[in-house]
VOGU-338894 format. One line per 2 residues: number of its first residue (from 1); their letters; for each residue x, y, z of N, C-alpha, C. Coordinates in nm, 3 decimals. Layout:
<atoms>
NUM) a) X/Y/Z/X/Y/Z/X/Y/Z  ...
</atoms>
This chain:
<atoms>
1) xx) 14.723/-3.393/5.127/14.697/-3.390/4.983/14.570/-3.312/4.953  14.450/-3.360/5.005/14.347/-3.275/5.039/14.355/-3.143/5.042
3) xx) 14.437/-3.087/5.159/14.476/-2.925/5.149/14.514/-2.877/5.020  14.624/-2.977/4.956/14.705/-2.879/4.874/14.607/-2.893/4.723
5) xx) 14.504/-2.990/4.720/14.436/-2.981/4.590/14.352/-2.820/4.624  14.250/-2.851/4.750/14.207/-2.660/4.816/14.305/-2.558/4.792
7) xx) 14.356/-2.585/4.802/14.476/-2.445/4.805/14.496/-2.419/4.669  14.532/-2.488/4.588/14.566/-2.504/4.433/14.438/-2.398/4.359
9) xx) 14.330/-2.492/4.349/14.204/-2.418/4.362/14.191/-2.274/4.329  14.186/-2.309/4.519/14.203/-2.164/4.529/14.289/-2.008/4.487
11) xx) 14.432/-2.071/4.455/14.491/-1.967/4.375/14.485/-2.000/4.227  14.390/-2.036/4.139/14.347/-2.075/4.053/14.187/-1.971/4.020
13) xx) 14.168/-1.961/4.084/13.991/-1.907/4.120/14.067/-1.755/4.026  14.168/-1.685/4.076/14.158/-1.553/4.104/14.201/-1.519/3.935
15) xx) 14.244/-1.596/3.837/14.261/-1.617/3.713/14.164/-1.656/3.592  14.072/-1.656/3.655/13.960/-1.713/3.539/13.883/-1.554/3.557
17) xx) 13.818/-1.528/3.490/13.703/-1.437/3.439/13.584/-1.449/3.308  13.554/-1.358/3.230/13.418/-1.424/3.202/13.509/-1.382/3.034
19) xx) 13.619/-1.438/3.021/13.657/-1.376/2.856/13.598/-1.561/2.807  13.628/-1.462/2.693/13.552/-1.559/2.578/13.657/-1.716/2.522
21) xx) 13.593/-1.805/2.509/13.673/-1.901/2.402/13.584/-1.983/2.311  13.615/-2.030/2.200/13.569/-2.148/2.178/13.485/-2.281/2.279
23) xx) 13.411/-2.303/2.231/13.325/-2.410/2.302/13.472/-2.553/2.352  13.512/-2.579/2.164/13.640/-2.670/2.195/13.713/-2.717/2.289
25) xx) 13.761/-2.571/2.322/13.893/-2.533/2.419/13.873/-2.599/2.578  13.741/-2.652/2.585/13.778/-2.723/2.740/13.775/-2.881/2.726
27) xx) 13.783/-2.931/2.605/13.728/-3.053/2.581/13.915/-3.102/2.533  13.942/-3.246/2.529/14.056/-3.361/2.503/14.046/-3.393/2.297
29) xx) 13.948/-3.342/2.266/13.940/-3.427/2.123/13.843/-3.333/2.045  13.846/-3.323/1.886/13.766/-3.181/1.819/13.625/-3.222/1.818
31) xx) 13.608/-3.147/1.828/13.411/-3.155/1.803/13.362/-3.182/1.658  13.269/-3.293/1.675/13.217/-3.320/1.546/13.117/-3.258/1.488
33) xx) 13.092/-3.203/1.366/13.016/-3.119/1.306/12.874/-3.191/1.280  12.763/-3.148/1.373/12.626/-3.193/1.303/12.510/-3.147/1.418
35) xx) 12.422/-3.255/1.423/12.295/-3.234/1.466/12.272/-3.311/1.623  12.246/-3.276/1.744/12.253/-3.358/1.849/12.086/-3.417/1.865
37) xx) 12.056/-3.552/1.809/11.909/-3.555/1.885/11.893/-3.571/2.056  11.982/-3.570/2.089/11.992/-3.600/2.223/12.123/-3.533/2.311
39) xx) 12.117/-3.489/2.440/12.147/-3.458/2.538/12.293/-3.567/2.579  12.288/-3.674/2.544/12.376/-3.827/2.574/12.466/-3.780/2.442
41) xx) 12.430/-3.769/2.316/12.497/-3.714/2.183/12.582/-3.620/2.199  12.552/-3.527/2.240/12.635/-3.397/2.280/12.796/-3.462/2.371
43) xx) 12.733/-3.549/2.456/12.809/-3.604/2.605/12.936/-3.677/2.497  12.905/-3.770/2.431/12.930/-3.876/2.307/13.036/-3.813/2.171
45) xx) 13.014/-3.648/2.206/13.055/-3.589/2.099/13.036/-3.638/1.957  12.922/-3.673/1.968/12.859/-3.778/1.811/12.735/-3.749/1.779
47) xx) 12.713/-3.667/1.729/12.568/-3.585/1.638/12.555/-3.709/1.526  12.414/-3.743/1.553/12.363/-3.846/1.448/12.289/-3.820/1.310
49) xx) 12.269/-3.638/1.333/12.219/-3.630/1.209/12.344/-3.505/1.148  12.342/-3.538/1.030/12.473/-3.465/0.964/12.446/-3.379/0.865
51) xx) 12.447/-3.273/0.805/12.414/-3.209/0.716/12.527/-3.115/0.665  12.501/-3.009/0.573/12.591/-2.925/0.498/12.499/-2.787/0.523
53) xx) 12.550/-2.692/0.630/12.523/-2.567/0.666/12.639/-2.506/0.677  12.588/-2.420/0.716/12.671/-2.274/0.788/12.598/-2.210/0.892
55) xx) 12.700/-2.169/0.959/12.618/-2.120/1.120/12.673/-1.939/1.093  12.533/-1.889/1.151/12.530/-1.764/1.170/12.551/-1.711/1.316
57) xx) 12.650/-1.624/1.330/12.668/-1.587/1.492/12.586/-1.440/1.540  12.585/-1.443/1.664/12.501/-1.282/1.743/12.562/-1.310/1.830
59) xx) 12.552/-1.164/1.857/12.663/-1.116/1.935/12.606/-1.040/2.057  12.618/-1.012/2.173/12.556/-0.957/2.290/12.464/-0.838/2.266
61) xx) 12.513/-0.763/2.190/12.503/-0.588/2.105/12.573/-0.570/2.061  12.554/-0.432/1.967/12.619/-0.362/1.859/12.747/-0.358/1.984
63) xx) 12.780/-0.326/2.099/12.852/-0.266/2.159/12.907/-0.379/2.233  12.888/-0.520/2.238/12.952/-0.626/2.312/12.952/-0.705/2.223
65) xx) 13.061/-0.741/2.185/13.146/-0.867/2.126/13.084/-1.017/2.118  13.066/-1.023/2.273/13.089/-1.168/2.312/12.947/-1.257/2.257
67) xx) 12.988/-1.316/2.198/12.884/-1.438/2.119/12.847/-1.485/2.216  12.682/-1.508/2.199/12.595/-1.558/2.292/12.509/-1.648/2.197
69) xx) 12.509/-1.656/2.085/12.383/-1.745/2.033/12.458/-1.743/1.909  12.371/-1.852/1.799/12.383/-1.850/1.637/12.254/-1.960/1.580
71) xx) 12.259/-1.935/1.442/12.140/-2.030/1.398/12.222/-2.140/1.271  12.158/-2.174/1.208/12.256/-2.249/1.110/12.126/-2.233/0.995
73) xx) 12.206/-2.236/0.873/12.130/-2.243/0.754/12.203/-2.347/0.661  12.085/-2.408/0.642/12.105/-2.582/0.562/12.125/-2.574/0.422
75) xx) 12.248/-2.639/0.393/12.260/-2.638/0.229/12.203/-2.724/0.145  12.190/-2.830/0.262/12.138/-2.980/0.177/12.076/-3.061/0.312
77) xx) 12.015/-3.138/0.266/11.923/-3.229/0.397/11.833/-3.167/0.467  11.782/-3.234/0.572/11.647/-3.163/0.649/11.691/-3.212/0.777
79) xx) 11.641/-3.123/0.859/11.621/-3.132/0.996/11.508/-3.071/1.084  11.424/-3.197/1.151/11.333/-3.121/1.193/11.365/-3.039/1.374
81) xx) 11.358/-2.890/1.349/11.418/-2.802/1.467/11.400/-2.842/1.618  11.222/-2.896/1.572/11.192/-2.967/1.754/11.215/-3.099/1.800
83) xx) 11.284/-3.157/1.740/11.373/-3.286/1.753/11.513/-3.316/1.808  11.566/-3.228/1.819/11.707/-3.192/1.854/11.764/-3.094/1.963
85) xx) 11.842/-3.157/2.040/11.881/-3.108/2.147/11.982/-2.957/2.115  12.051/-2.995/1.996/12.127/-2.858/1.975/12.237/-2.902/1.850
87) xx) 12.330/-2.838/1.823/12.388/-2.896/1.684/12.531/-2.805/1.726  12.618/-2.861/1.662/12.815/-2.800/1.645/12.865/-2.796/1.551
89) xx) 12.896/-2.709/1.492/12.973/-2.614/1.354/13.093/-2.672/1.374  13.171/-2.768/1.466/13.281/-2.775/1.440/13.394/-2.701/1.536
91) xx) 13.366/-2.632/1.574/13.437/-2.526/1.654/13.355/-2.542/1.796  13.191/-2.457/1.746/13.138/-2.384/1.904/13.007/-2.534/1.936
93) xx) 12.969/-2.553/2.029/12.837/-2.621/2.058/12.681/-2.504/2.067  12.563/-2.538/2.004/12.454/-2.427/2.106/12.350/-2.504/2.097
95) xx) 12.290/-2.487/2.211/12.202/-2.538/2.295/12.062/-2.455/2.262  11.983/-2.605/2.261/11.852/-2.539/2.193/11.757/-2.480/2.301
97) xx) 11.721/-2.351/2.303/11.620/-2.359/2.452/11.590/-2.226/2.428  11.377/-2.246/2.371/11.303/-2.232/2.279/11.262/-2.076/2.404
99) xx) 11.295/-1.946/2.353/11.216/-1.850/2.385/11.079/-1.741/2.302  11.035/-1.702/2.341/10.923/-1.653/2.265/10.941/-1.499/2.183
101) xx) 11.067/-1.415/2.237/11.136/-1.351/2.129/11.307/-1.349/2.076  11.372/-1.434/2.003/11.457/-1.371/2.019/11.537/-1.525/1.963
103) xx) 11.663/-1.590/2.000/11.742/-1.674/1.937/11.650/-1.838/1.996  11.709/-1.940/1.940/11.642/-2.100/2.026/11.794/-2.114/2.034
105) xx) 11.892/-2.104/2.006/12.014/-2.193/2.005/12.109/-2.093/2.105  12.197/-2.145/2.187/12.267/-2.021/2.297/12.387/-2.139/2.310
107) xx) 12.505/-2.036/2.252/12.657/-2.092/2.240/12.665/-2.126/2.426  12.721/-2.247/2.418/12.846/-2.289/2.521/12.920/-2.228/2.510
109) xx) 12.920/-2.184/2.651/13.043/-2.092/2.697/13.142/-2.168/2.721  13.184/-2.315/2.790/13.236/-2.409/2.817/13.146/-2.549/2.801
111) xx) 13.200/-2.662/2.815/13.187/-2.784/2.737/13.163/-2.851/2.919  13.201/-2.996/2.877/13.147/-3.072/2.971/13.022/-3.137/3.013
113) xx) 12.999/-3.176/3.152/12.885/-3.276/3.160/12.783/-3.131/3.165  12.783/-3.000/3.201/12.719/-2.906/3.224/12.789/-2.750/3.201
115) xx) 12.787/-2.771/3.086/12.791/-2.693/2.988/12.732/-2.543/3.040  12.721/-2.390/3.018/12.659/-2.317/3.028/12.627/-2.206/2.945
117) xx) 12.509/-2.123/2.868/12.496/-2.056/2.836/12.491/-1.899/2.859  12.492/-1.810/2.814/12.401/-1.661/2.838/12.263/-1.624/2.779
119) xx) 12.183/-1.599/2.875/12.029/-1.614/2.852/11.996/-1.503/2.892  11.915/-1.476/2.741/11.755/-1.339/2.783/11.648/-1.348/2.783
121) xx) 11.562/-1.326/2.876/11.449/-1.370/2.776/11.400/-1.307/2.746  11.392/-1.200/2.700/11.276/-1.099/2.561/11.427/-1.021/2.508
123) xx) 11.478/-1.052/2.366/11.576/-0.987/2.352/11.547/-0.997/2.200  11.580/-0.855/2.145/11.676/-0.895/1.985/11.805/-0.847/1.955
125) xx) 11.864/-0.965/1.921/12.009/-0.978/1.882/12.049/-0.890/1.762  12.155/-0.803/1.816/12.230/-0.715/1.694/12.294/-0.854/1.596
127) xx) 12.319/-0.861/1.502/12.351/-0.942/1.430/12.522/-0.841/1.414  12.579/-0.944/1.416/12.787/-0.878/1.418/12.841/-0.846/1.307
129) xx) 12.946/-0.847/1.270/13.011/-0.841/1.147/13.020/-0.964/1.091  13.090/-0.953/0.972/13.082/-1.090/0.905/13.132/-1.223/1.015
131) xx) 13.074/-1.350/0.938/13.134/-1.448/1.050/13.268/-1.437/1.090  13.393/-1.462/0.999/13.528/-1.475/1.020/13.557/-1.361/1.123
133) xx) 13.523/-1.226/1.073/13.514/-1.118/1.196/13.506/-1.167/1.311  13.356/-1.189/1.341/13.298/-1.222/1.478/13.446/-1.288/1.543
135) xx) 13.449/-1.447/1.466/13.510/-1.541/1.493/13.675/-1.553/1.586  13.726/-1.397/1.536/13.800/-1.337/1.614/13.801/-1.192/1.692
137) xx) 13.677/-1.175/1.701/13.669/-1.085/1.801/13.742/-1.028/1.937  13.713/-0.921/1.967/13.818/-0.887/2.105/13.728/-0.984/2.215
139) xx) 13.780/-1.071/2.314/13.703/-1.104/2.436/13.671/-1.033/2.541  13.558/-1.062/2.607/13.511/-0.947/2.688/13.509/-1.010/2.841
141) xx) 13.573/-0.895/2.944/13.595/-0.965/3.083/13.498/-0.930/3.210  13.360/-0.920/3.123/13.280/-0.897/3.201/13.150/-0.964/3.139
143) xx) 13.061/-1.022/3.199/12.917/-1.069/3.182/12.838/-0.966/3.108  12.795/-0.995/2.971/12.698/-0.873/2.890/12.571/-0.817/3.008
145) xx) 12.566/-0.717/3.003/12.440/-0.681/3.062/12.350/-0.735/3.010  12.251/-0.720/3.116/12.066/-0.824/3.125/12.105/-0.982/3.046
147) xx) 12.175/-1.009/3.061/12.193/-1.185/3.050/12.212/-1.197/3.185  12.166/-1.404/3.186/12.184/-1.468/3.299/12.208/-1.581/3.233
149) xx) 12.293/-1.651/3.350/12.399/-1.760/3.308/12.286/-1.911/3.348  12.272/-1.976/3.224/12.208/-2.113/3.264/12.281/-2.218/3.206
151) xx) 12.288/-2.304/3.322/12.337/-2.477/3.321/12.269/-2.571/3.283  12.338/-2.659/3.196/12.253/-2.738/3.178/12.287/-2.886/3.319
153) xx) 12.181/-2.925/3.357/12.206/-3.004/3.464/12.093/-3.113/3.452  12.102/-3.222/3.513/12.031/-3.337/3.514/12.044/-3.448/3.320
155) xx) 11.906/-3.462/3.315/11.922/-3.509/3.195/11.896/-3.421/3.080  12.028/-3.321/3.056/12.022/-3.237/3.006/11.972/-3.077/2.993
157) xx) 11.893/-3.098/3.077/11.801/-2.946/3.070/11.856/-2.828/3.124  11.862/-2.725/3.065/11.888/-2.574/3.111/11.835/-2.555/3.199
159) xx) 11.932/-2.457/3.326/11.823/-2.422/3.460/11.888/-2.359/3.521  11.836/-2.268/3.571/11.912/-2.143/3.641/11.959/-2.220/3.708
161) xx) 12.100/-2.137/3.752/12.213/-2.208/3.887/12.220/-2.120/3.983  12.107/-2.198/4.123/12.126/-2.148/4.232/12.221/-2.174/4.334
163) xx) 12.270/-2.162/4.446/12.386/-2.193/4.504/12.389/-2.356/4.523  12.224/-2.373/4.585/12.214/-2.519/4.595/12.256/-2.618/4.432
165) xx) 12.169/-2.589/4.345/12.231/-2.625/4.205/12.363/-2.647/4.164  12.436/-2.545/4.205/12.614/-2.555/4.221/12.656/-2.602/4.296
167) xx) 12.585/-2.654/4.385/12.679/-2.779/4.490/12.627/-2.928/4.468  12.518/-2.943/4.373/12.479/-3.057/4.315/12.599/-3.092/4.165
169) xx) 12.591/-2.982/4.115/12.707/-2.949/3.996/12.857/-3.025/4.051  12.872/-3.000/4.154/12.996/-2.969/4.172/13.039/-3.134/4.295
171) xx) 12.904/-3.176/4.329/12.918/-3.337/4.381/13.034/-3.418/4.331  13.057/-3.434/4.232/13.169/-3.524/4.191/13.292/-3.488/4.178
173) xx) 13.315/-3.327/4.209/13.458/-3.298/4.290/13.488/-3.270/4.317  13.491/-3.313/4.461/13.467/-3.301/4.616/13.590/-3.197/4.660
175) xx) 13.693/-3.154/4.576/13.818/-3.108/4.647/13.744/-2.919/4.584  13.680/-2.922/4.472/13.632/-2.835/4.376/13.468/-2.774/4.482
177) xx) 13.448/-2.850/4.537/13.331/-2.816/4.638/13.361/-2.762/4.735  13.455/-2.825/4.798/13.489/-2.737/4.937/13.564/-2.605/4.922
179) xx) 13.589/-2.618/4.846/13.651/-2.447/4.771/13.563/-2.397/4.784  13.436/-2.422/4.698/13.347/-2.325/4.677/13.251/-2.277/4.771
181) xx) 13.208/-2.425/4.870/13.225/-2.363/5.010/13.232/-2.281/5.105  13.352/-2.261/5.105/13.462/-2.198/5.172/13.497/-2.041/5.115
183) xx) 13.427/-2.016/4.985/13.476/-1.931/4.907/13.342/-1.879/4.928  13.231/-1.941/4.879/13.076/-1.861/4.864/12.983/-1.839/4.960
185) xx) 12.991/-1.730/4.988/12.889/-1.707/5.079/12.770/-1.652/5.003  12.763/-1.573/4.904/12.618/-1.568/4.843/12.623/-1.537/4.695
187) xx) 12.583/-1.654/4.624/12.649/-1.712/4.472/12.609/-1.581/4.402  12.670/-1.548/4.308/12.637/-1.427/4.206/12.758/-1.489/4.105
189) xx) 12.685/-1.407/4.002/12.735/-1.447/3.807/12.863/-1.471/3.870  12.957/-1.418/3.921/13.094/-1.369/3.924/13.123/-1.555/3.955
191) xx) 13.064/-1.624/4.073/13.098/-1.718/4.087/13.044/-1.833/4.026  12.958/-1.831/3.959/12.889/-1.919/3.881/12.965/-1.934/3.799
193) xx) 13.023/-1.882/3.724/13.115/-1.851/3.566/13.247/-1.941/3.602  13.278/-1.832/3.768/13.389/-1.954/3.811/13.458/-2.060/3.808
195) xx) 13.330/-2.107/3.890/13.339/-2.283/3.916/13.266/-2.359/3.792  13.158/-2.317/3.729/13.150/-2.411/3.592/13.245/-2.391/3.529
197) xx) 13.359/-2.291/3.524/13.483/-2.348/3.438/13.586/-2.426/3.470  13.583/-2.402/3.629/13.683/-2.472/3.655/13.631/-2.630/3.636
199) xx) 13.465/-2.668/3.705/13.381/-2.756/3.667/13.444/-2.825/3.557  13.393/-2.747/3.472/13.457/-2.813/3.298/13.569/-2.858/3.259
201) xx) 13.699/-2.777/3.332/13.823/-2.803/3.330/13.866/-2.967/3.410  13.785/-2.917/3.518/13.838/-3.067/3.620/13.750/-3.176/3.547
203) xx) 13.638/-3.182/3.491/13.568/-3.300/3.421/13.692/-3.352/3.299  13.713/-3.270/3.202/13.802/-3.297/3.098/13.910/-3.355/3.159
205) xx) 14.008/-3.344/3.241/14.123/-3.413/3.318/14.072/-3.559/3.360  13.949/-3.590/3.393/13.947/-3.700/3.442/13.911/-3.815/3.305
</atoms>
């Protein structure tokens, strides 16, 4: 049984790439629209503070599609920004994680206990076409240039994913480890993207 979950896996691996979806799409139930003060909230799919915005999306560059960040602008209520782990429009999740030029909020690429973003750090964001545009954009099957992919891991926090990191990630399933294993000999984006989706996929099933 063992083998054939590895094997499965493994002809599974060669089908994923780095196109785009909704945050949603790896999760059992819709995402609730609001404010996360916490890291456990997000997990909970239950934002405790609620408001009436609209979220603004950015996009890799004028020349890449793929949504990497957005901000939200408040119609009514208050929220204070350094209080909160990150907030969901309903659709996408983004994760707050404060750089010194450029977006605080960075869309989930996938959902789950460890979630992952695309990260720059000294960047400014082309701003896209209108939202609904963006919203259906072409997906892109390659990693934007000068981004790097961060996990969120432990109690919550963003952090680069080193090979060791991805086999802490990947502890709780054990058939999903030895793949990777067996598969990685020296981790790069290509496999990181990988296995946190498949990651995400096998968390949601259980």
């Amino acid at each position: 049984m063992k083998y054939i979950k590895i094997l499965s896996l493994t002809l599974v691996l060669h089908t994923h790439c780095f196109a785009q979806t909704d945050s949603s799409s790896t999760i059992n139930q819709p995402l609730k629209k609001g404010f996360y003060k916490t890291y456990q909230e997000y997990l909970d799919n239950n934002p405790s503070i609620t408001a009436d915005f609209t979220t603004e999306l950015y996009r890799a560059s004028k020349r890449d599609t793929t949504i990497i960040a957005g901000t939200y602008k408040l119609h009514s209520g208050t929220v204070k920004a350094n209080k909160i782990w990150g907030f969901c429009d309903g659709k996408s999740v983004f994760i707050r994680y404060k750089v010194l030029i450029g977006n605080n909020y960075w869309k989930a690429q996938v959902l789950g206990p460890h979630p992952y973003f695309l990260y720059k750090e000294k960047m400014i964001l082309a701003a896209g076409p209108p939202i609904m545009a963006i919203a259906t954009a072409v997906t892109t099957a390659a990693l934007p240039a000068g981004f790097e992919i961060m996990a969120v891991t432990g109690p919550g926090r963003p952090k680069y994913v080193w090979k060791g990191t991805m086999k802490k990630i990947l502890s709780d399933q054990p058939a999903l480890l030895e793949a990777f294993k067996k598969e990685v000999k020296v981790i790069s984006d290509k496999y990181r993207v990988k296995y946190l989706k498949l990651y995400s996929e096998a968390a949601a099933e259980n």
